[in-house]
C-alpha positions as CSV (number, residue, x, y, z in Angstrom):
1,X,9.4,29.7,13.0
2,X,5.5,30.3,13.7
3,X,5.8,33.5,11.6
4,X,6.9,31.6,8.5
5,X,4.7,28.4,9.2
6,X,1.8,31.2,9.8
7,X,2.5,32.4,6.0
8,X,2.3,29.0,4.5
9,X,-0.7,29.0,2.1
10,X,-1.7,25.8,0.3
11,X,0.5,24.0,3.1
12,X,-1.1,25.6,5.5
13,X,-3.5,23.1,6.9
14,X,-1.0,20.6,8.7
15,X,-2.5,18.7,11.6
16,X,-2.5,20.7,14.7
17,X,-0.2,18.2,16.0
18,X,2.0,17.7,13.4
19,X,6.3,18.2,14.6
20,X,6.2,21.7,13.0
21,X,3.1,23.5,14.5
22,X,3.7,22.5,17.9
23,X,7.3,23.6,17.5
24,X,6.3,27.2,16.1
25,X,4.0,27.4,19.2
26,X,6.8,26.7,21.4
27,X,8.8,29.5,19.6
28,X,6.4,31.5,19.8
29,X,5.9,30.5,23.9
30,X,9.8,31.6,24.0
31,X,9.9,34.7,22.3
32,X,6.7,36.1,24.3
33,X,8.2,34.3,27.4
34,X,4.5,32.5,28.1
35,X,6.5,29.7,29.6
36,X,9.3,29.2,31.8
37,X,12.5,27.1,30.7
38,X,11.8,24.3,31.8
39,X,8.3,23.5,30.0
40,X,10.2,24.8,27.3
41,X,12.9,22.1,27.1
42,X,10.4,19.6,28.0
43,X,7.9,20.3,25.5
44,X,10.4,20.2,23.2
45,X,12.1,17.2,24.0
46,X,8.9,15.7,23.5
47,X,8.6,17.1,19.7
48,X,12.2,15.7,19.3
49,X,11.3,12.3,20.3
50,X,8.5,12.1,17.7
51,X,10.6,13.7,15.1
52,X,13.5,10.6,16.2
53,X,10.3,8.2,15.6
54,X,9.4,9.1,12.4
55,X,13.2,9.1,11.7
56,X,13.0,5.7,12.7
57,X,9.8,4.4,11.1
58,X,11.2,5.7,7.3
59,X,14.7,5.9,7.7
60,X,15.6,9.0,7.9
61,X,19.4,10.0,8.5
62,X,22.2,12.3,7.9
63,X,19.6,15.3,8.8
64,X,16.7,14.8,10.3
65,X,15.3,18.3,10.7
66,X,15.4,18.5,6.5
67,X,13.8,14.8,6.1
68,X,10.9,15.4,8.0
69,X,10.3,19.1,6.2
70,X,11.0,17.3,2.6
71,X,7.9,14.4,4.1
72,X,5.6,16.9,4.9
73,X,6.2,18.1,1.0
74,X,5.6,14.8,-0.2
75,X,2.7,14.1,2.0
76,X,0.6,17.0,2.1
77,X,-2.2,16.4,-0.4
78,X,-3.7,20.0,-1.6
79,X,-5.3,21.6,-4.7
80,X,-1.4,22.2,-6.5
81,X,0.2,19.3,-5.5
82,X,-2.5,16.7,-6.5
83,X,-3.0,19.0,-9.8
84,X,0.7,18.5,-10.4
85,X,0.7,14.6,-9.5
86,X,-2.3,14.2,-12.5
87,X,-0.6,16.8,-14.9
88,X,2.3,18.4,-13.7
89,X,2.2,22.2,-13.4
90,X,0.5,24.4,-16.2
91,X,3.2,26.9,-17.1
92,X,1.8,30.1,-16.2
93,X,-0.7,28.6,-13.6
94,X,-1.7,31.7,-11.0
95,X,-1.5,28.6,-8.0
96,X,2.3,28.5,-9.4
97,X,2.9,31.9,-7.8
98,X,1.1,30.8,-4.4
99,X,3.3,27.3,-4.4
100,X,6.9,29.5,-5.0
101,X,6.0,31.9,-2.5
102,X,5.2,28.6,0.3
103,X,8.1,26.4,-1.3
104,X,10.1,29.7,0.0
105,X,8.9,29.4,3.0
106,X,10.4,25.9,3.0
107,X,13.7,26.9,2.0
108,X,13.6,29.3,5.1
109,X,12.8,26.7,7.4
110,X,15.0,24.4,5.8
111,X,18.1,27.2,7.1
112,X,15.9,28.0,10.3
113,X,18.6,28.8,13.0
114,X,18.5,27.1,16.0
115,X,21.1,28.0,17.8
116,X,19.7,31.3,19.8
117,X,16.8,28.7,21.6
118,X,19.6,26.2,22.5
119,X,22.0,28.5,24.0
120,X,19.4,30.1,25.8
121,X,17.6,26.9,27.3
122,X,21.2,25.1,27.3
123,X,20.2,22.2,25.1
124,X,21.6,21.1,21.6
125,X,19.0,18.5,20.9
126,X,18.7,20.8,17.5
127,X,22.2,20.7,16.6
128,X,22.1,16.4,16.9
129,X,19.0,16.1,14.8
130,X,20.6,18.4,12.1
131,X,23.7,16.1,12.2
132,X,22.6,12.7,13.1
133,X,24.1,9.2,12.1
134,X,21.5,6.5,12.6
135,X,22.0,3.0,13.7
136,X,21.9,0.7,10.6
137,X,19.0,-1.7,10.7
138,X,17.5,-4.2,8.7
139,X,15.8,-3.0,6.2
140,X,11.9,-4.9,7.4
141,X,12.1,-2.5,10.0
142,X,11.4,0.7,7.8
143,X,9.7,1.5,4.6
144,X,13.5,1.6,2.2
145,X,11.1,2.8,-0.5
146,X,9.8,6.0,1.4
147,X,13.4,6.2,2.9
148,X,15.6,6.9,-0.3
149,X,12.7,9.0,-1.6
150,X,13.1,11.1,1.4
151,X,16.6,11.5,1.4
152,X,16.7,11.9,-2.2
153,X,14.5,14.7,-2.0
154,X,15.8,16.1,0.9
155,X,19.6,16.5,-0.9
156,X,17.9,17.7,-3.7
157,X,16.6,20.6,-2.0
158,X,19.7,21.3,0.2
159,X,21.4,21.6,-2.8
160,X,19.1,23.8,-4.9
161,X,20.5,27.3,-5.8
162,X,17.0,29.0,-6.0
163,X,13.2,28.5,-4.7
164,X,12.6,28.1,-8.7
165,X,14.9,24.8,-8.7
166,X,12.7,23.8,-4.8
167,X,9.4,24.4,-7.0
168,X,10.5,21.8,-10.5
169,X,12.1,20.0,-7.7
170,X,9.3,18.9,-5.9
171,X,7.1,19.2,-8.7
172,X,8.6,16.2,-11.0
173,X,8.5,14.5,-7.4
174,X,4.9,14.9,-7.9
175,X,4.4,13.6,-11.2
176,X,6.6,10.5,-11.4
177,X,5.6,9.2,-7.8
178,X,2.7,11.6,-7.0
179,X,1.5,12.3,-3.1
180,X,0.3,11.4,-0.3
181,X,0.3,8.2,1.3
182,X,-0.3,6.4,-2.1
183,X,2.7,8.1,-3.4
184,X,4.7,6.2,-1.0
185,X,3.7,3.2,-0.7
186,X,1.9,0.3,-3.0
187,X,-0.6,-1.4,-0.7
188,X,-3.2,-0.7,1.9
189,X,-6.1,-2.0,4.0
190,X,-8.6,0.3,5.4
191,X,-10.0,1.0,9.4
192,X,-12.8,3.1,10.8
193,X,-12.3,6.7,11.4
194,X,-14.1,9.6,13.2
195,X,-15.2,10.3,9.4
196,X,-16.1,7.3,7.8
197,X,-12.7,5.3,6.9
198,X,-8.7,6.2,6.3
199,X,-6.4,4.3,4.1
200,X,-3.6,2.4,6.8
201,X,0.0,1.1,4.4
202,X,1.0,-1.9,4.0
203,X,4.9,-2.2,4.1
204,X,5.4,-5.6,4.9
205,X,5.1,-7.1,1.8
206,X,6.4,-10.5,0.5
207,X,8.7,-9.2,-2.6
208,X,7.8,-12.5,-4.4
209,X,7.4,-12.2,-8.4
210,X,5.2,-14.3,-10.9
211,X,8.4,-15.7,-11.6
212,X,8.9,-17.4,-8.2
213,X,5.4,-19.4,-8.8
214,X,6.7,-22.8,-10.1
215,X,4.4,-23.4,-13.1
216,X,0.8,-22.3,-14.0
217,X,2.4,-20.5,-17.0
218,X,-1.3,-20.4,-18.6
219,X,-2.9,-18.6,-15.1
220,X,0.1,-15.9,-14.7
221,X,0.1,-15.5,-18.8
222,X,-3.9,-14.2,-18.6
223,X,-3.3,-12.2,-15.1
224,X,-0.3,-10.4,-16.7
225,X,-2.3,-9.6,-20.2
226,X,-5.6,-8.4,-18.3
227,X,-3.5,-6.4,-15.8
228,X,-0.8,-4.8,-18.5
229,X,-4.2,-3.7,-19.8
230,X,-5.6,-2.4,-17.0
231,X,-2.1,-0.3,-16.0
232,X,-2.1,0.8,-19.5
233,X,-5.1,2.3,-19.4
234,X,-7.2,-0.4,-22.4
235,X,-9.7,-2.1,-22.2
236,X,-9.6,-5.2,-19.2
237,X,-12.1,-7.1,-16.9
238,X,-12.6,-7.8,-12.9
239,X,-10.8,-11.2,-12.1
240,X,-11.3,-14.0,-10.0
241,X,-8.4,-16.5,-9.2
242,X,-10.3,-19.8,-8.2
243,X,-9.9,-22.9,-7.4
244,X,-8.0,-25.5,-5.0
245,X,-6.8,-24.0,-1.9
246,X,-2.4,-23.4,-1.6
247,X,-1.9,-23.6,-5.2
248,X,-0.6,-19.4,-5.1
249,X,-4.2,-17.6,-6.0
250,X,-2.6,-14.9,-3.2
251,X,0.7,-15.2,-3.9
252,X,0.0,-14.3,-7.9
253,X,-1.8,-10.9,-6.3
254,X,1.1,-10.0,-4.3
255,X,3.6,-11.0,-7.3
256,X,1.2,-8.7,-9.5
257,X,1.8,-6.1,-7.2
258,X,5.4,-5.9,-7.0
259,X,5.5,-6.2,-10.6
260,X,3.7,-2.7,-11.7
261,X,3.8,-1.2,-8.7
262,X,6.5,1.7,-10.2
263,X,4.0,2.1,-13.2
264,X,1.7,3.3,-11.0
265,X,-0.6,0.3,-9.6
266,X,-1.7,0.3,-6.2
267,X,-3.7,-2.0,-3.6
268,X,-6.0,-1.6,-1.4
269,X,-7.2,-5.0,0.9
270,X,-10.5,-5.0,2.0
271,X,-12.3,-7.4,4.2
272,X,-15.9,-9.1,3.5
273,X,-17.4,-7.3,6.6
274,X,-16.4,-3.6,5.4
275,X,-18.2,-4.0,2.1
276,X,-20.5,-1.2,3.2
277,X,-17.4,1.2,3.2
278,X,-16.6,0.4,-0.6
279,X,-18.5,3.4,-2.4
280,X,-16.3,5.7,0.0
281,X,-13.1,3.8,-1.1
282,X,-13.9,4.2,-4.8
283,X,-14.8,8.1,-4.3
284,X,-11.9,8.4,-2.3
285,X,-9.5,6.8,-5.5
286,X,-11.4,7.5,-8.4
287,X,-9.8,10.9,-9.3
288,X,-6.4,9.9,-8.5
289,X,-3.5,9.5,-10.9
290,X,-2.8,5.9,-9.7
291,X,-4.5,2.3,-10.6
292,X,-6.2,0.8,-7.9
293,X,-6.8,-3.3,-7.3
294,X,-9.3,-3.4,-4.7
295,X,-8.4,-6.6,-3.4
296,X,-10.7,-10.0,-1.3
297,X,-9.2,-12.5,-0.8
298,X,-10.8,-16.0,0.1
299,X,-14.2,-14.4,-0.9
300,X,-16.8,-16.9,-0.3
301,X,-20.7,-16.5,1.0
302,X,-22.4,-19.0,3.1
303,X,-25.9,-19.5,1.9
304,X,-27.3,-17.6,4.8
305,X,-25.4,-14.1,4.1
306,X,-26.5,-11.7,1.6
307,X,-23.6,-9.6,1.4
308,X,-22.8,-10.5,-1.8
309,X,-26.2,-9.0,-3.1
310,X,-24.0,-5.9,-2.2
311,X,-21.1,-6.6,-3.5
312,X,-22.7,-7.2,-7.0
313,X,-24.0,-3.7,-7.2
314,X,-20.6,-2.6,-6.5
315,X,-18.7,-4.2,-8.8
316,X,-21.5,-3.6,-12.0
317,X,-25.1,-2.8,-11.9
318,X,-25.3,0.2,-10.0
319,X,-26.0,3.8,-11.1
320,X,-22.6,4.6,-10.8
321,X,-20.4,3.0,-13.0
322,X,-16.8,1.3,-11.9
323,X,-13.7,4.1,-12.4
324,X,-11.4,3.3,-14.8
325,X,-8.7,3.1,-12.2
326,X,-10.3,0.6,-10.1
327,X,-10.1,-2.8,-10.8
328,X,-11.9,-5.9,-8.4
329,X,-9.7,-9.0,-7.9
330,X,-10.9,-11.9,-5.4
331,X,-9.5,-15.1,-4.6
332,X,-11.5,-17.9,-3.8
333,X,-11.9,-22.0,-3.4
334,X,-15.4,-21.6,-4.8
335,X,-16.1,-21.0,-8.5
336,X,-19.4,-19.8,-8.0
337,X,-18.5,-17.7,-4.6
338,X,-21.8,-18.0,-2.8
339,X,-22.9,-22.0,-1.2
340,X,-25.4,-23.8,-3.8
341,X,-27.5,-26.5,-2.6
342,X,-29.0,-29.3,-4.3
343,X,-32.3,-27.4,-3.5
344,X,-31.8,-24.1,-5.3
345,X,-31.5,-26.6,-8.9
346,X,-35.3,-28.1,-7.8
347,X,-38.1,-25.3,-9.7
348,X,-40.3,-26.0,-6.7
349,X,-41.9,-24.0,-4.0
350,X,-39.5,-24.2,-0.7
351,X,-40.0,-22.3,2.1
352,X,-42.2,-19.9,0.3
353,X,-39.7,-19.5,-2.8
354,X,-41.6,-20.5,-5.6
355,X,-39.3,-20.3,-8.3
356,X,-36.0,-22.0,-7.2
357,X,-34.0,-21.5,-10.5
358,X,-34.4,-17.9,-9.9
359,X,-32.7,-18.0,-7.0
360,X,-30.0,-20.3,-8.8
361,X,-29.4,-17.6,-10.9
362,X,-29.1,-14.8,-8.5
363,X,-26.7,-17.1,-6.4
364,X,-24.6,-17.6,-10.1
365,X,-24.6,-13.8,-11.0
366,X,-21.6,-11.9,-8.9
367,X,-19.5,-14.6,-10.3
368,X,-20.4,-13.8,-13.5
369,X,-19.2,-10.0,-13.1
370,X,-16.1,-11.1,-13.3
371,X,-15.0,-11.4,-17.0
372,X,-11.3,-12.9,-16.0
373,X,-12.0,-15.9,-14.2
374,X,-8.4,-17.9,-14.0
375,X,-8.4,-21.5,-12.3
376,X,-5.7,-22.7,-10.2
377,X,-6.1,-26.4,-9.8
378,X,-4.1,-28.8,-7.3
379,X,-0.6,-29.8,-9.2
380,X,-0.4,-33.2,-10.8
381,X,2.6,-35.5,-9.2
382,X,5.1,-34.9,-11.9
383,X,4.4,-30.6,-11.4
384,X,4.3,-31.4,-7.6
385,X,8.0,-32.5,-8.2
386,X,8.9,-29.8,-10.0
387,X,7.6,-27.4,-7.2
388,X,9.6,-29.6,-4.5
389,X,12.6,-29.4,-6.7
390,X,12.3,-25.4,-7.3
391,X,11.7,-24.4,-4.0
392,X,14.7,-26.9,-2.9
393,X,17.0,-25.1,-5.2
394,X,16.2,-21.4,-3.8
395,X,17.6,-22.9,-0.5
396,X,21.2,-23.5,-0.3
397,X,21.6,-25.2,2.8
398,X,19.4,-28.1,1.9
399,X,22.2,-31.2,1.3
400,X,20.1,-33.9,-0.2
401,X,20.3,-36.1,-3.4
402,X,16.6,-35.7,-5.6
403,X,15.9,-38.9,-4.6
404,X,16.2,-38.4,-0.8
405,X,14.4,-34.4,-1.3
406,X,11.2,-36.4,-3.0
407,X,11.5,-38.9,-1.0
408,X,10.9,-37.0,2.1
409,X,8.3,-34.5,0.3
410,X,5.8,-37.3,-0.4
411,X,5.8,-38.4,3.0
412,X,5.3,-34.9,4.0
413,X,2.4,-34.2,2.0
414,X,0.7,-36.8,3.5
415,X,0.8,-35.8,7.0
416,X,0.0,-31.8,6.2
417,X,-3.2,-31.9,3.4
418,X,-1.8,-33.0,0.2
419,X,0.2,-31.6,-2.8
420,X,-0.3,-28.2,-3.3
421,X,2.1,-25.3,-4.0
422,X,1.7,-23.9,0.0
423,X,2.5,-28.0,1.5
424,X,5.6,-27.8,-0.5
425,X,6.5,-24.6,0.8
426,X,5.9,-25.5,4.7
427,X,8.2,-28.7,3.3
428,X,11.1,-27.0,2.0
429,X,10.6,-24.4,5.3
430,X,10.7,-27.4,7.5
431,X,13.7,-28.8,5.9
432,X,15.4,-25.3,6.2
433,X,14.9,-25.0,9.9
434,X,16.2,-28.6,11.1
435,X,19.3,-28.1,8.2
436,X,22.7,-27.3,10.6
């Protein structure tokens, strides 16, 4: 195993700790007899158990050994496979020749033998992992997307004749879905790292559509036309969903989402307090073959913080223009994002500021950088019912006449902040729970 994994070229640089490195070093260990049997088996065990984790975080099945080779394939971000992901491979490209010869390589340690190690060390832990039935589960407890993909890929390759089949194989693989972690999944949020920042998925993600939003037909009409645009690669504008808080400025996002993610639209949540890291979010995306919402939500600026200064250079104004596949959404309950006081309207010196309209202005400006600005107002008492009514149909176990349902809903909305998309949801969620 560590002589082929030695050979591997553009795949070469895996992790040092990644499942197959440390199990070609513990070949290796065998075959030179650097360590006795029993470090053996337990270093192994120890590379099984993480392979039986990742099995378990994605799904994996059937064989486990070819699923995790077929994810490093589909993971491993290098100069061919992100070529192939933006145009597929150039027929006659020389880095062809290097991806059969390491796609090869694969198909070798796809058939890698394990038997000799595990009658030597008495183990079959090999032989399980290369036959293995997993549990079923539900599926919020894995990524089903990255799951089928796997497997699908994975039989695929099993069943290809030649390495030429492996190589269009996992190339198409790379053009319809394309690699890395954005090829598997939709939506992100970023963290720290020893080197700046690192892109963490999302997978738990409420699979609501626009079409589940009772109403607003104008709001979802204009965020559908801007972002068609935007996924088709025309013309389209930063947006801003404003207005009164629980009336689905989030839950539009999230619908938006799910609704072009398989044309290639991803997200990527990011906080008010990282907006220093967003010039390395947009380097890291702006050559990639995916759409990119760069998504704040509840954006708002007290008058004393001056991050939005920031922000505004990001979004337009600086030297650097925004990517074509990057796109700014925020959601807020303010119009005008940063706190105006009564002061900034007065044109008269306070604390040293001369000129208080300028300041007015300034304040005014990063709302104006977004050209779709869609309200969401608080529903009037006949869409209110209409809301209730929805939301009472999607749940079956609800046994109440119309009269009764709105009945109870208005005395709900009193107690918990008034009518609002969100209070009728926590209404029909209350109802569900005490329902027997």
């Amino acid at each position: 195993m560590y002589r082929l994994a030695s050979r591997l070229i553009l795949f070469s640089n895996l992790p040092q700790d990644s499942i197959l490195l440390r199990l070609s070093g513990i070949f290796e260990d065998w075959e030179s007899q650097r360590a006795t049997p029993p470090q053996l088996v337990h270093r192994i065990y120890a590379e099984v158990k993480r392979l039986l984790d990742v099995a378990t975080t994605y799904g994996f099945d059937d064989n486990l050994w070819h699923n995790y080779l077929t994810f490093l394939l589909m993971r491993h971000e290098n100069s061919f496979s992100l070529t192939c992901e933006l145009a597929g491979a150039t027929e006659g490209g020389s880095i062809n020749r290097i991806a059969l010869a390491d796609f090869a390589i694969f198909r070798q340690l796809f058939d890698f033998d394990f038997g000799p190690i595990e009658r030597a060390l008495g183990i079959d832990c090999f032989s399980i992992l290369c036959d293995y039935h997993a549990i079923p589960k539900k599926e919020q407890l894995y990524n089903r997307t990255v799951s089928e993909r796997v497997r699908a890929l994975s039989r695929a390759i099993e069943q290809a004749e030649d390495t030429e089949r492996v190589f269009h194989l996992v190339v198409d693989y790379y053009r319809q879905w394309g690699v890395g972690l954005f090829g598997m999944n939709k939506a992100f949020r970023i963290a720290p790292a020893e080197e700046g920042m690192t892109f963490v998925p999302i997978n738990n993600i409420d699979a609501v559509t626009l079409d589940d939003l009772i109403g607003y037909d104008l709001q979802k009409r204009q965020l559908r036309e801007n972002v068609e645009a935007f996924v088709s690669g025309r013309g389209c504008n930063n947006m801003l969903l404003y207005g009164d808080a629980g009336t689905g400025k989030s839950t539009s996002v999230k619908a938006i989402l799910n609704e072009y993610s398989d044309r290639g639209l991803r997200m990527i949540e990011i906080y008010k307090h990282q907006f220093g890291l967003l010039p390395e979010v947009i380097q890291r995306v702006k050559h990639r073959h995916y759409r990119f919402i760069i998504f704040i939500d509840d954006l708002s600026f007290e008058e004393t913080e001056v991050e939005y200064k920031f922000l505004k250079a990001v979004i337009e104004g600086g030297v650097e223009t925004r990517p074509d596949n990057v796109l700014i959404c925020a959601t807020s309950n303010r119009r005008h994002l940063v706190q105006e006081t009564w002061r900034d309207r007065e044109d008269m010196e306070h604390n040293g500021d001369i000129h208080r309209s300028d300041t007015m202005q300034e304040k005014l400006s990063l709302a104006a950088r977004f050209g779709c600005a869609i309200s969401y107002s608080a529903p009037d008492r006949r869409l209110w019912a209409e809301i209730v009514k929805g939301l009472a149909e999607r749940c079956p176990q609800l046994n109440m006449t119309e009269e009764q349902l709105m009945l109870e809903a208005n005395r709900w909305e009193l107690r918990h902040g008034g009518i609002s998309g969100r209070t009728a949801q926590q209404f029909i969620n209350h109802l569900a729970g005490a329902a027997r």
